[in-house]
C-alpha positions as CSV (number, residue, x, y, z in Angstrom):
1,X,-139.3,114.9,-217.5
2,X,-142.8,113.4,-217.3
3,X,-145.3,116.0,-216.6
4,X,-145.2,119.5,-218.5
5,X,-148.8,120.2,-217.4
6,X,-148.5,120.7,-213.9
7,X,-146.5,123.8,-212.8
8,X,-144.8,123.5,-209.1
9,X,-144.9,126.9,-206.6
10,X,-141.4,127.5,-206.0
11,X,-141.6,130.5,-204.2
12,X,-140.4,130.1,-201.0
13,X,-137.9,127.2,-201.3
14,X,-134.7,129.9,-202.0
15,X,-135.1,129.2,-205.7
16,X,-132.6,131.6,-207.6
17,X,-135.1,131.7,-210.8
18,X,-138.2,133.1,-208.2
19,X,-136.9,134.4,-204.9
20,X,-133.8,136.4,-205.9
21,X,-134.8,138.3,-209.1
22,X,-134.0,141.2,-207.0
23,X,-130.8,140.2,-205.9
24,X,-130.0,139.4,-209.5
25,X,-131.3,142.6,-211.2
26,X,-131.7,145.0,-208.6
27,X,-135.8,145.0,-209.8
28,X,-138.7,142.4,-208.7
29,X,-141.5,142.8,-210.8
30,X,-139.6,140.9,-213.6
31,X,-139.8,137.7,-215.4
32,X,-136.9,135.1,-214.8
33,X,-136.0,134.7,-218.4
34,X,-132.4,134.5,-218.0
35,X,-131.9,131.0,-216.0
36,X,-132.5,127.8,-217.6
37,X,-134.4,125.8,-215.0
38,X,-138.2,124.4,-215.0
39,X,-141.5,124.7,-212.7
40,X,-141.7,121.1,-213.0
41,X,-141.4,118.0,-210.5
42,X,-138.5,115.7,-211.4
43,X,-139.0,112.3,-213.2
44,X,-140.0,109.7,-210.6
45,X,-137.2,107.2,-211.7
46,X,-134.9,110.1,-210.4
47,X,-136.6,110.7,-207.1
48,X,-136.9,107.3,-206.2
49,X,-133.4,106.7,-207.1
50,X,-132.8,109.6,-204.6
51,X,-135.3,108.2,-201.8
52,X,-133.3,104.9,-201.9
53,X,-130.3,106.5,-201.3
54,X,-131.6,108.5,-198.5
55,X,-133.3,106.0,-197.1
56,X,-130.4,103.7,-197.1
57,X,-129.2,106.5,-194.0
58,X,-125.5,107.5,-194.3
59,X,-124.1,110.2,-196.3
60,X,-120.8,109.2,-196.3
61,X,-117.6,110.0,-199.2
62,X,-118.5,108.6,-202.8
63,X,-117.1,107.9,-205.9
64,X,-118.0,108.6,-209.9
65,X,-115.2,106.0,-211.3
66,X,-118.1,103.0,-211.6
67,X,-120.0,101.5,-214.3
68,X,-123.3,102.6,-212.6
69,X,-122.3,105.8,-213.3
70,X,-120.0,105.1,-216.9
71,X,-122.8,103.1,-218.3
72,X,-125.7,105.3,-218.0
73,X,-124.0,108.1,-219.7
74,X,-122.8,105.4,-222.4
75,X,-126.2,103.8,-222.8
76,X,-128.0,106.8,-223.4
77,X,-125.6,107.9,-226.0
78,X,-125.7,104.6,-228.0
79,X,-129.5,104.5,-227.7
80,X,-130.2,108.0,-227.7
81,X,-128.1,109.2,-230.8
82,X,-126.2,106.0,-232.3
83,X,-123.0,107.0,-230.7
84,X,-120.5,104.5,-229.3
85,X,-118.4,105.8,-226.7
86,X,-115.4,104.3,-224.3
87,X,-116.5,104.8,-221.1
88,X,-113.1,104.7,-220.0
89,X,-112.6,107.9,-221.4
90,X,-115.6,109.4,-219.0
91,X,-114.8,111.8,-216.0
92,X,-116.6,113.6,-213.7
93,X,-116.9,117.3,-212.5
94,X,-119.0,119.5,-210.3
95,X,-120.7,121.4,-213.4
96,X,-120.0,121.9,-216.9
97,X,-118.3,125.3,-216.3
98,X,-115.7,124.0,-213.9
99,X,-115.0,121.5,-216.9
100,X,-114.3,123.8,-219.9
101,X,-112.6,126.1,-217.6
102,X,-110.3,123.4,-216.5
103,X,-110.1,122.4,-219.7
104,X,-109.2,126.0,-221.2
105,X,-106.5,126.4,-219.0
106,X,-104.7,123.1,-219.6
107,X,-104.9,123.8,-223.1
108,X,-104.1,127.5,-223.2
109,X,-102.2,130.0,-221.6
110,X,-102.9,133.2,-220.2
111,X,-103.1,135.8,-222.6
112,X,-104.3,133.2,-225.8
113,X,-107.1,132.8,-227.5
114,X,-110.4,130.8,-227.3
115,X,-112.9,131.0,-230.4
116,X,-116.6,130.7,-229.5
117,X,-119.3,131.5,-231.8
118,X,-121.4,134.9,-230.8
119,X,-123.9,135.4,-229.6
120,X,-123.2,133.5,-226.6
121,X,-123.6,132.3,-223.6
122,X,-122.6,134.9,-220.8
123,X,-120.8,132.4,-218.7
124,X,-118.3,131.5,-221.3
125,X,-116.7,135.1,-221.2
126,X,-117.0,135.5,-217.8
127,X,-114.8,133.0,-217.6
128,X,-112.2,133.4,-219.7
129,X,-111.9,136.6,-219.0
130,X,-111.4,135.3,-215.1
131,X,-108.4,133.2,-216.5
132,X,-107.3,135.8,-218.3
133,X,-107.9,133.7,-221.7
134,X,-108.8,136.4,-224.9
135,X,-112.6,135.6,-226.5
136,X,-111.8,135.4,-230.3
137,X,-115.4,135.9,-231.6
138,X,-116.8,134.4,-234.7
139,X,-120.2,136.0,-235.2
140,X,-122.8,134.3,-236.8
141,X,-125.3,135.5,-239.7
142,X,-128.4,136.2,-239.2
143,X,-130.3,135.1,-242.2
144,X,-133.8,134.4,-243.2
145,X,-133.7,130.7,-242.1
146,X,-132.1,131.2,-238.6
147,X,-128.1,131.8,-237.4
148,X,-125.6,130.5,-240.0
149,X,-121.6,130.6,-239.6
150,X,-119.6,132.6,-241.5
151,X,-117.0,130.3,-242.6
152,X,-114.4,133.0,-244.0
153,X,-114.4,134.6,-241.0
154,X,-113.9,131.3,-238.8
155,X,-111.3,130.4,-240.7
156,X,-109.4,133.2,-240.5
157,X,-109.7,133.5,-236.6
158,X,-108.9,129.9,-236.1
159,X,-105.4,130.9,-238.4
160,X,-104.7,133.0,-235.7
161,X,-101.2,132.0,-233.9
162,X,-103.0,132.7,-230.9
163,X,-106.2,130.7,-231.0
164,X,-105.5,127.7,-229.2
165,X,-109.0,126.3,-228.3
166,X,-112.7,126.2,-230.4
167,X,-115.3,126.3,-227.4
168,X,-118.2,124.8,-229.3
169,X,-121.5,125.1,-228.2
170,X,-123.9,122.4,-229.6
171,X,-126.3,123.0,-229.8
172,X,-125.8,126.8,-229.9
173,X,-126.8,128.6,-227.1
174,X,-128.7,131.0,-227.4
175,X,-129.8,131.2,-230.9
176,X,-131.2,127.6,-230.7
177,X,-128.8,126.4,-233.8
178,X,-128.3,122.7,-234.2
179,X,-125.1,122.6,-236.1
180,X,-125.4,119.6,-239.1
181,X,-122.6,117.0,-239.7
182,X,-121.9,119.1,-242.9
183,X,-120.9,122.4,-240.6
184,X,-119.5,119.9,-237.4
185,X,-117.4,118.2,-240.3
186,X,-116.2,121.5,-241.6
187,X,-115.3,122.7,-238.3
188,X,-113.7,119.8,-237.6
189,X,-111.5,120.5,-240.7
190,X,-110.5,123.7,-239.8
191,X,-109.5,123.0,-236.1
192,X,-107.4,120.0,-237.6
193,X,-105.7,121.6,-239.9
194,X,-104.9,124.8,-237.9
195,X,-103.7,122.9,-234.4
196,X,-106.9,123.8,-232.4
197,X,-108.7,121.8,-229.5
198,X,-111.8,121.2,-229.5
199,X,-114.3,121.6,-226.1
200,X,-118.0,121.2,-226.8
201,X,-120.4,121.9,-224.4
202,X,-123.4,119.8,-225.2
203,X,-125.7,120.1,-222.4
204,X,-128.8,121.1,-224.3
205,X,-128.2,118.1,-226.2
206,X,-131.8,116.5,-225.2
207,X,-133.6,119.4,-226.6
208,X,-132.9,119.6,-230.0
209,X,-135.6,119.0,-232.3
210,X,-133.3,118.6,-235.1
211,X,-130.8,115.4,-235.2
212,X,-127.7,116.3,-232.7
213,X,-124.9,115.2,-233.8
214,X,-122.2,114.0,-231.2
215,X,-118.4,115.6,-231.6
216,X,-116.9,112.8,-231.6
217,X,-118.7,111.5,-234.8
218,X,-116.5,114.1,-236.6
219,X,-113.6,114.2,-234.5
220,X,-110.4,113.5,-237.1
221,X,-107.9,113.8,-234.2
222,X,-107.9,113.3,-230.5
223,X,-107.7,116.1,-228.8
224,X,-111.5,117.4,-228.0
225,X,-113.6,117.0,-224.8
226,X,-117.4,116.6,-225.3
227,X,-118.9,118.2,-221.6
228,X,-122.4,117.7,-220.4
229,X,-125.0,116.7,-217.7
230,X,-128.6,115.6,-216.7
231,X,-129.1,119.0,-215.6
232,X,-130.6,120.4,-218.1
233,X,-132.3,117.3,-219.6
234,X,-134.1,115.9,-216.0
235,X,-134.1,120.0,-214.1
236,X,-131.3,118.6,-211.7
237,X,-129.1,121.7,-211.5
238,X,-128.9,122.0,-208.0
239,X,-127.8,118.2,-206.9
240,X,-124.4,119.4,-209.0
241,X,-122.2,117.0,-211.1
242,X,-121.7,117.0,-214.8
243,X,-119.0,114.5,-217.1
244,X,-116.7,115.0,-220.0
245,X,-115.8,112.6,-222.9
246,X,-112.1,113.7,-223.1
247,X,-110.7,111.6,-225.9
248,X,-106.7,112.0,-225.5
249,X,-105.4,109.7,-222.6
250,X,-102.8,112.2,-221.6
251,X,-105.1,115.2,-221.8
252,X,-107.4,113.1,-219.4
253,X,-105.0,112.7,-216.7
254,X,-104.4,116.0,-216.4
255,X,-107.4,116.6,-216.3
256,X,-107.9,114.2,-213.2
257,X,-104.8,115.5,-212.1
258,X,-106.1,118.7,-211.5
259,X,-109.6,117.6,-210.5
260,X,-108.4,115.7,-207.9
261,X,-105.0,116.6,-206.8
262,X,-105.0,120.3,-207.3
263,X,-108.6,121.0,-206.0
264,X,-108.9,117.9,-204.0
265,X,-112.4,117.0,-205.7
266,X,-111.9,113.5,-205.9
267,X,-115.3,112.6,-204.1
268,X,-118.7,113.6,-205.9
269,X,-121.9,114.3,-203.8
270,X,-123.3,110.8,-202.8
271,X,-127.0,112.6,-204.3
272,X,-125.2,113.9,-207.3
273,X,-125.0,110.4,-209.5
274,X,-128.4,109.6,-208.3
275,X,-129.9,110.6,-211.5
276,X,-128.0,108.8,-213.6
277,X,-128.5,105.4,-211.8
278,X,-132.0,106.2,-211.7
279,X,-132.1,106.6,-216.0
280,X,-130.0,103.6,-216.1
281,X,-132.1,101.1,-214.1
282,X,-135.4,102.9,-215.8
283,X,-134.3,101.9,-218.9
């Protein structure tokens, strides 16, 4: 973003944070707390990167699978937080949601379990429950300096024969936590010695005021997936598109497998890797 003065009208332009909050709620007269987009204009690197392409005139099939795309995600990681990544291990999705879910089920099966810190963020259970996957909470503390886990309790639920997956949020959503390498190392620990996958969904990564630390600069085995997206970062949600870091090369081409074989989504929106390019040549 470059402009946090300047508030934009979106009423009007079928924005779901303004011109549905009765659909949503069954009430108007309410503030939009509850959706996690902003009244700002887009970064110009990112609408010019979009005027080029629509000035360019045809809107035909795309691809993700190209260093444009690869590199932009990898450069901002190395120069962002420090973090070397493959970029062959870089796939795309439609949104982070689609992702874990696809993710979850390749992982699990119905009926076992998925640990996620609580509170949390509504969509997770929502969608478990839809695959008919069982939320094994771990509830954090709340204590005088914040949220803090509680590590006996953890444990214990990822012991359970059942729990199959950690869904990680980091940084937490909602309570704002941004876990430390002491607590990501610790988890990291656990889920090792217990046989449990790791999926975190970083997508508030860019707002953390405290140092973010990546998953994969804890990792001690292969199997996790770190999922994210500009969305949140650059207010893109609605052009779609998000990535994973899925470490394992077999648990990637499954996941590709069913991305683009099972739900035949082998071709992004042509607008939806826009942004990226855009951050990439800004840099």
């Amino acid at each position: 973003m470059f402009d946090f003065s300047t508030p934009v009208n979106r009423y009007g332009t079928y924005c779901t944070q303004w011109d549905y909050v009765q659909d949503r709620f069954g009430e108007a007269d309410l503030l939009p707390f509850t959706i996690s987009d902003m009244d700002f204009e887009t970064a110009p690197c990112i609408l010019e990167a979009l005027q080029q392409r629509l000035t360019h005139g045809v809107l035909g099939y795309s691809r993700w699978n190209h260093d444009d795309f690869k590199h932009a995600i990898t450069g901002w990681f190395a120069n962002r937080y420090h973090t070397p990544l493959n970029p062959e291990t870089i796939v795309y999705g439609p949104s982070v949601i689609y992702m874990v879910a696809q993710l979850v089920n390749q992982w699990t099966a119905p009926g076992e379990g998925v640990l996620i810190h609580t509170p949390a963020y509504d969509a997770f259970g929502n969608m478990l429950a839809a695959n008919q996957r069982a939320l094994l909470a771990s509830p954090l503390l709340k204590t005088a300096d914040g949220y803090a886990i509680d590590w006996a309790q953890f444990e214990a639920q990822a012991a359970r024969p059942d729990c199959k997956v950690l869904l990680l949020c980091s940084p937490h959503n909602p309570t704002g936590r941004v876990w430390r390498e002491d607590e990501l190392t610790r988890m990291a620990h656990i889920c090792h010695q217990h046989n449990v996958k790791v999926i975190s969904d970083d997508i508030h990564m860019d707002m953390a005021f405290k140092t973010y630390i990546p998953w994969s600069q804890v990792a001690i085995d292969p199997h996790w997936a770190i999922v994210s997206s500009g969305s949140k970062s650059f207010n893109i949600p609605a052009l779609t598109g998000a990535y994973a870091i899925i470490a394992d090369d077999a648990d990637r081409a499954a996941y590709l497998t069913q991305l683009k074989a099972a739900h035949g989504l082998s071709s992004p929106s042509i607008l939806g890797d826009c942004p990226y390019r855009g951050l990439q040549q800004r840099r």
